[in-house]
Every structure is written in C-alpha cells, then in structure tokens.
C-alpha positions as CSV (number, residue, x, y, z in Angstrom):
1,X,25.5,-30.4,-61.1
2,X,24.4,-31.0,-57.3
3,X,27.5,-31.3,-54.6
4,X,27.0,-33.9,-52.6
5,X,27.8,-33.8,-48.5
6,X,31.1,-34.8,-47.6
7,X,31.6,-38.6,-46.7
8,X,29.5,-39.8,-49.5
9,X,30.7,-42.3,-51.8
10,X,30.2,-39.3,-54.8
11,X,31.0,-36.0,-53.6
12,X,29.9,-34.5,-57.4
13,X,27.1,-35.7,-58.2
14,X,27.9,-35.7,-62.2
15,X,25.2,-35.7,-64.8
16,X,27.7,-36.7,-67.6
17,X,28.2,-40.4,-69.2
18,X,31.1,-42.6,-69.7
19,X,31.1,-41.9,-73.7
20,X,31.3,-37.7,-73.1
21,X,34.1,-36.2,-75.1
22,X,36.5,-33.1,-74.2
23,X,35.6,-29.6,-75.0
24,X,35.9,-29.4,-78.3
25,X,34.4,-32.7,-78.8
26,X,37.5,-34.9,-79.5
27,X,38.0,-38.4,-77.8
28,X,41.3,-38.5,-75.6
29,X,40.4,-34.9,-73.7
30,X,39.5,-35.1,-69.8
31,X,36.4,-32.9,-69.6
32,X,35.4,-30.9,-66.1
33,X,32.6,-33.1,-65.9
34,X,34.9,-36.1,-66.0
35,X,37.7,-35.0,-63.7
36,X,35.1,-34.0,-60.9
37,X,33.4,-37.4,-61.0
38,X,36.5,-38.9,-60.7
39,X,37.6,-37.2,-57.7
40,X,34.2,-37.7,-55.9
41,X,34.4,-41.4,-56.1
42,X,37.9,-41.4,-54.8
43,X,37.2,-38.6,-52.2
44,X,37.8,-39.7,-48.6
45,X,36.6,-37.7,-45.1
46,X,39.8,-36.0,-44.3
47,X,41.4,-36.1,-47.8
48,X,41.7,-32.6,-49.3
49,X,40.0,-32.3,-52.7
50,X,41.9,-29.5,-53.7
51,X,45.3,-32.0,-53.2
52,X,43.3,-34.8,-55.2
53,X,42.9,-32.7,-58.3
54,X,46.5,-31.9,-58.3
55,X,47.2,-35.8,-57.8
56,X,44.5,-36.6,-60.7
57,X,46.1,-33.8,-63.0
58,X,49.8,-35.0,-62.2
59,X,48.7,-38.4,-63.2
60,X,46.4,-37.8,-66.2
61,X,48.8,-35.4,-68.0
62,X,51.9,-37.7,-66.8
63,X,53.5,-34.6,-64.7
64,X,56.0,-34.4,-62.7
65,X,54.0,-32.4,-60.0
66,X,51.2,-30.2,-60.0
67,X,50.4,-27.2,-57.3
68,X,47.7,-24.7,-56.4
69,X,47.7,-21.8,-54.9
70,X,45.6,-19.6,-53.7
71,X,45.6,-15.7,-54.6
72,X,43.8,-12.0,-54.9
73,X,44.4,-8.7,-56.1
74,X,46.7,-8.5,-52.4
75,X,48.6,-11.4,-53.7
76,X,49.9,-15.0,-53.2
77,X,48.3,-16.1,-50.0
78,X,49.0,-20.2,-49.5
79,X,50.0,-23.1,-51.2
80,X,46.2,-24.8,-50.7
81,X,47.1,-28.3,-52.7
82,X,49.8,-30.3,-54.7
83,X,51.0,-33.9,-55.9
84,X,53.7,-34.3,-53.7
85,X,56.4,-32.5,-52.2
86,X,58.6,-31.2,-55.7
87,X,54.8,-29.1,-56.6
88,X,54.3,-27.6,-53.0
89,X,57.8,-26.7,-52.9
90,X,58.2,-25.2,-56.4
91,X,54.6,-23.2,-55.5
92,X,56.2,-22.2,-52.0
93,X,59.3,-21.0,-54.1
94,X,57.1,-18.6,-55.9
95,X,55.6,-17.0,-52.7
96,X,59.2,-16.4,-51.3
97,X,60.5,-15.0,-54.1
98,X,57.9,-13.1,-55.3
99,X,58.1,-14.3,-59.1
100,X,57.4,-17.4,-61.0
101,X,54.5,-18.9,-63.6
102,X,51.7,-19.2,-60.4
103,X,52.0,-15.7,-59.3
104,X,52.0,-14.3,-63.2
105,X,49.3,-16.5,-64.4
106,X,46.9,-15.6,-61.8
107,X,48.2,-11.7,-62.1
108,X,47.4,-11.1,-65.7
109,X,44.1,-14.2,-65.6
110,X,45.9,-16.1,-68.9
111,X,47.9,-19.2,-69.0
112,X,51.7,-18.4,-68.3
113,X,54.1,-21.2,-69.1
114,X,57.5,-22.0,-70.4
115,X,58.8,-25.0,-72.7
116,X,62.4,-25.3,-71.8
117,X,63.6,-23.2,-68.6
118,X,66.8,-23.3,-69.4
119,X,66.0,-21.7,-73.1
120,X,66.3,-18.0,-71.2
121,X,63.9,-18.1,-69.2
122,X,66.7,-16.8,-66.8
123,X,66.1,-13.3,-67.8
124,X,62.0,-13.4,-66.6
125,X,62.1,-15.4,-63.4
126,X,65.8,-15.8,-62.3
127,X,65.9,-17.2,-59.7
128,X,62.5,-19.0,-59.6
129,X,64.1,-21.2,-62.6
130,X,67.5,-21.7,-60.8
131,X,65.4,-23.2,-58.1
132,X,63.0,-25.1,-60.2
133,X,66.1,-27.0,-62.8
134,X,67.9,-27.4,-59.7
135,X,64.7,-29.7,-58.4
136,X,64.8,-31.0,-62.0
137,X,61.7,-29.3,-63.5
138,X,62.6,-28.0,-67.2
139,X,59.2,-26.9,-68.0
140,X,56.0,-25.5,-66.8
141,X,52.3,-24.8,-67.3
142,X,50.6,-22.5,-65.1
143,X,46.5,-22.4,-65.8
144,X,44.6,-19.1,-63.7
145,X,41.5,-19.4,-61.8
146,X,39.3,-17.1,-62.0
147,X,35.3,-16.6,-61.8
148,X,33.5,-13.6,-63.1
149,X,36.2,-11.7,-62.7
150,X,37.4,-12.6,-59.5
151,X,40.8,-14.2,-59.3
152,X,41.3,-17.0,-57.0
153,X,44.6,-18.4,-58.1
154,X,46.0,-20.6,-59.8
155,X,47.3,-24.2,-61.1
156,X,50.2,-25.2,-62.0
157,X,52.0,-28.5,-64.2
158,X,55.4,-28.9,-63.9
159,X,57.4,-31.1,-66.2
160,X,60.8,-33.0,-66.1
161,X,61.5,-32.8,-69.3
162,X,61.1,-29.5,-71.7
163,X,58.8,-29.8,-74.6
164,X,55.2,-28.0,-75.5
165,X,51.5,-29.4,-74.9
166,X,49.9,-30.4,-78.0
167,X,46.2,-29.6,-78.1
168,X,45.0,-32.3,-76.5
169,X,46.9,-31.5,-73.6
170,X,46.1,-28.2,-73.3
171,X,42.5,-28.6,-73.1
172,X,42.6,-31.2,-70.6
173,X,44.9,-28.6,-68.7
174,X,42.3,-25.9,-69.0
175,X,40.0,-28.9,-68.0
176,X,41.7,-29.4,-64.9
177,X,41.7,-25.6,-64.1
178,X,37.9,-25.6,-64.1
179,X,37.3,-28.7,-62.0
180,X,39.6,-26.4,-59.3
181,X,37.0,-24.0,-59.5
182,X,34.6,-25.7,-58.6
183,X,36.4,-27.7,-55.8
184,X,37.2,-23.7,-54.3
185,X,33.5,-22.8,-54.6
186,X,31.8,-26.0,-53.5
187,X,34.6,-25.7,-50.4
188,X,33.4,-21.7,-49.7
189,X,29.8,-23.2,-50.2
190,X,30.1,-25.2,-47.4
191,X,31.0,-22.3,-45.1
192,X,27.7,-20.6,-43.7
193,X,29.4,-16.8,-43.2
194,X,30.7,-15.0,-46.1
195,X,33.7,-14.1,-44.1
196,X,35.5,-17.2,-43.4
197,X,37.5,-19.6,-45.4
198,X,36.4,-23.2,-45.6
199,X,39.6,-25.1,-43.3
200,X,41.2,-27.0,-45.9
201,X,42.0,-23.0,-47.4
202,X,41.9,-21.5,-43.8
203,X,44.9,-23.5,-42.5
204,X,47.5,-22.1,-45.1
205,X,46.5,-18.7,-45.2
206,X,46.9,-19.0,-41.5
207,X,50.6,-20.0,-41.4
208,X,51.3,-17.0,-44.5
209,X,49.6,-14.7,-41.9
210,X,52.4,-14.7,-39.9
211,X,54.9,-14.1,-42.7
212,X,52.7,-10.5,-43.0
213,X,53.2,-10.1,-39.1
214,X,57.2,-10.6,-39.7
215,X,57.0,-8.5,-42.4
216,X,55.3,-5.6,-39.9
217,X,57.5,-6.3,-37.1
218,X,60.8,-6.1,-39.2
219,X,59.4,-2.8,-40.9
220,X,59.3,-1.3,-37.6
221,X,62.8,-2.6,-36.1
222,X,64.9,-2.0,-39.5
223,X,62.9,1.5,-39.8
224,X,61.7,0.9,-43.3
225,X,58.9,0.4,-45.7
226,X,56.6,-3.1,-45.8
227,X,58.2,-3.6,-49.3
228,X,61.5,-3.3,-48.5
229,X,60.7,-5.5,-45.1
230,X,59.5,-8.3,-47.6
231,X,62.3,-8.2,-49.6
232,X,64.8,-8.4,-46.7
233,X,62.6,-11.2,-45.8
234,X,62.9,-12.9,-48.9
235,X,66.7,-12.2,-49.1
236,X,67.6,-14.1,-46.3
237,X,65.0,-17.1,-46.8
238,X,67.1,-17.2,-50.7
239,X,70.6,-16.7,-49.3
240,X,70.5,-19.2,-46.7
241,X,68.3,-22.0,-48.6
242,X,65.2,-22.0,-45.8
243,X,61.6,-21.2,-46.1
244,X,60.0,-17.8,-46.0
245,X,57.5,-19.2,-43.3
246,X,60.3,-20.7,-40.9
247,X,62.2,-17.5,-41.3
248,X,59.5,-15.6,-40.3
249,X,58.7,-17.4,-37.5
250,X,62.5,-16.8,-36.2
251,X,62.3,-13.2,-36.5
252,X,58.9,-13.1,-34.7
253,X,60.2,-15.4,-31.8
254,X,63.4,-13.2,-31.4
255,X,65.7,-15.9,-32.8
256,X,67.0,-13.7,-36.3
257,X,67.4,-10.4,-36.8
258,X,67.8,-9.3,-39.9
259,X,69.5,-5.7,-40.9
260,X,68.9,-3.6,-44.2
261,X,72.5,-4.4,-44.9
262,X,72.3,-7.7,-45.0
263,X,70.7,-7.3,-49.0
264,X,73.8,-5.0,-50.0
265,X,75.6,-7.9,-51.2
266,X,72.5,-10.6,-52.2
C-alpha cells in the first residue's frame, strides 16, 4: 500500500477490488483495505483522518459514537478523534477519571467491552458508567492499538442500546482498529524528526500538557505527591460536573484553589 500526499483525491492509494471480502473471508465484513479506501476518497485538506475513521466506524457499525485516543506506557495523553460530541466527551470522561474501557483496553493490548452497563458494570468502572448511561450509552466496545509492541491507544464504539457484537461485527470492529493504525503511522510518517507529533496528534497532547503542569503546581502548593495532586484534580472536575482541562487551567491562572480536604467527603 503507497500513502498518497495530502490533498489528493485518494489519500491510500489501495491495491484491493470492490469484490474483497473481510478477514476471514465472509461477504458483509469491512476489511482494512476497504475502510482506508474509503476515507481517502472522502479525505479533505483540513479534515482530520483520525476523526473520519471514527465517523466511518460510527456509521458502518450503526454506533452511537465512536472515539480515539491516544496513549503509552505514561498513560492517556488526548482525545485525537471522534464522531461527534457524545464519543469525545465519553473518551474525555475516561482521562478525568482515570478508569473506563479506552484506558483498560489500551492497558492490557486486548479488546475491553461491556454489553449492558447497567448489568454491574458499576463495580469496575463506577463512575465512568454513571457518566456514560447518564449520556445514554448502555454499551461499549473498546478495540487497542498497538504495533509491534508498542501501544498507541485506542478505539472505542459506544452503543445506545445494550446487546453483544455478533461475529460479523467484531471483525469489522477489529477492522476498524487497524485502519487507525495506519492513519497514526502514515500521520508520524509525514513528520521528518522522530521527536515530534504530526499536528492533528500535537494539538491535544498540547492542551493535556497543561493538565500535567496543574498537576505539578498543585503538588507543590497542597504539599503532596503527583498522584494524590491528580486525584484532587479529578475530584473537583467530578464533583462540580466540568472538565479536567478547564479546571486545570483555573488552578494554573490562580482562579481555584483546591485543598487536600476538599476529597474527604467525594
């Protein structure tokens, strides 16, 4: 497969015909092959490609929303592409909380998923599935990415109504989770030194940087560890129903303060 420059009609260049089946050979499964051309010919200048495979998986698997994120062995580090506004909030979720399908799936590099979140679910991630029924998600699929080894993250299908993938499903979800691969490594091929992010991936990590300089600063003013300076963080973003990002942002500009006593009651 040859990646075309950006701007061309067919970003991925596809070596694959209209008749190709899924993996395993059965008619009715979207292959790689098939999900890449199908984003290239749609693909705009401007346009994220890591958004459009979450638009082309919502769409093609009939979910509600679809996120990715992006992660390593530090962590969750941004929310790099979704369907629509329920996804990237559900995946934002995650980071705040520090639990949820994304950040599991990607942890132990095998699909993590539940068919009912209200089937007690409660007991794994609490308060990851308050949030997600309460946005009126009852199930989820989260697929890892991963290449030779190395995680990169992960993405996730969330569903309005509970219920299990059949097979078919599956491997078109599986599907989807390699064409995100290769969207992540044909961005990071694009970006001449080893030690940058392509700016589609950039951007997001940028704006969770300074959740990691809130987390520092807090540390030092409340006189306690980084972990427990994230979970203060986290504490207050749950208990008053706001962003970890935007309350970062207010403890960096001066605007919060936020005491170790305030988690004695949340």
């Amino acid at each position: 497969m040859q990646i075309a420059p950006p701007g061309s009609e067919v970003a991925f260049a596809l070596k694959a015909t209209p008749a190709v089946l899924g993996a395993e050979g059965r008619a009715g499964v979207t292959t790689t092959a098939q999900i890449l051309a199908a984003i290239g010919a749609r693909h705009r200048d401007g346009e994220p490609l890591t958004d459009l495979v979450c638009i082309d998986c919502a769409r093609s698997l009939r979910m509600t929303g679809v996120g990715m994120s992006l992660m390593n062995d530090a962590g969750h580090q941004a929310v790099i592409g979704s369907s629509g506004p329920v996804a990237s909030r559900l995946e934002e979720i995650q980071f705040d909380l520090g639990e949820g399908p994304s950040l599991d799936a990607s942890r132990s590099d095998c699909v993590v998923g539940c068919d009912d979140l209200n089937d007690g679910v409660l007991m794994r991630w609490p308060a990851f599935a308050t949030a997600a029924l309460a946005a009126g998600i009852k199930a989820v699929t989260a697929v890892p990415l991963s290449v030779g080894g190395v995680r990169l993250g992960s993405l996730s299908m969330y569903r309005s109504t509970p219920g299990r993938l059949d097979q078919e499903q599956c491997a078109t979800a599986h599907a989807y989770g390699g064409a995100a691969v290769v969207v992540l490594l044909h961005l990071q091929d694009r970006i001449p030194s080893l030690d940058g992010l392509h700016p589609d991936l950039a951007a997001p990590v940028a704006y969770r940087a300074e959740v990691h300089q809130a987390t520092g600063f807090l540390a030092v003013k409340a006189a306690v560890g980084m972990t427990e300076a994230l979970l203060l963080l986290r504490a207050h973003a749950f208990a008053s129903g706001r962003s970890l990002l935007d309350v970062a942002r207010d403890v960096l500009a001066g605007r919060l303060r936020i005491l170790p006593e305030e988690s004695e009651d949340g």
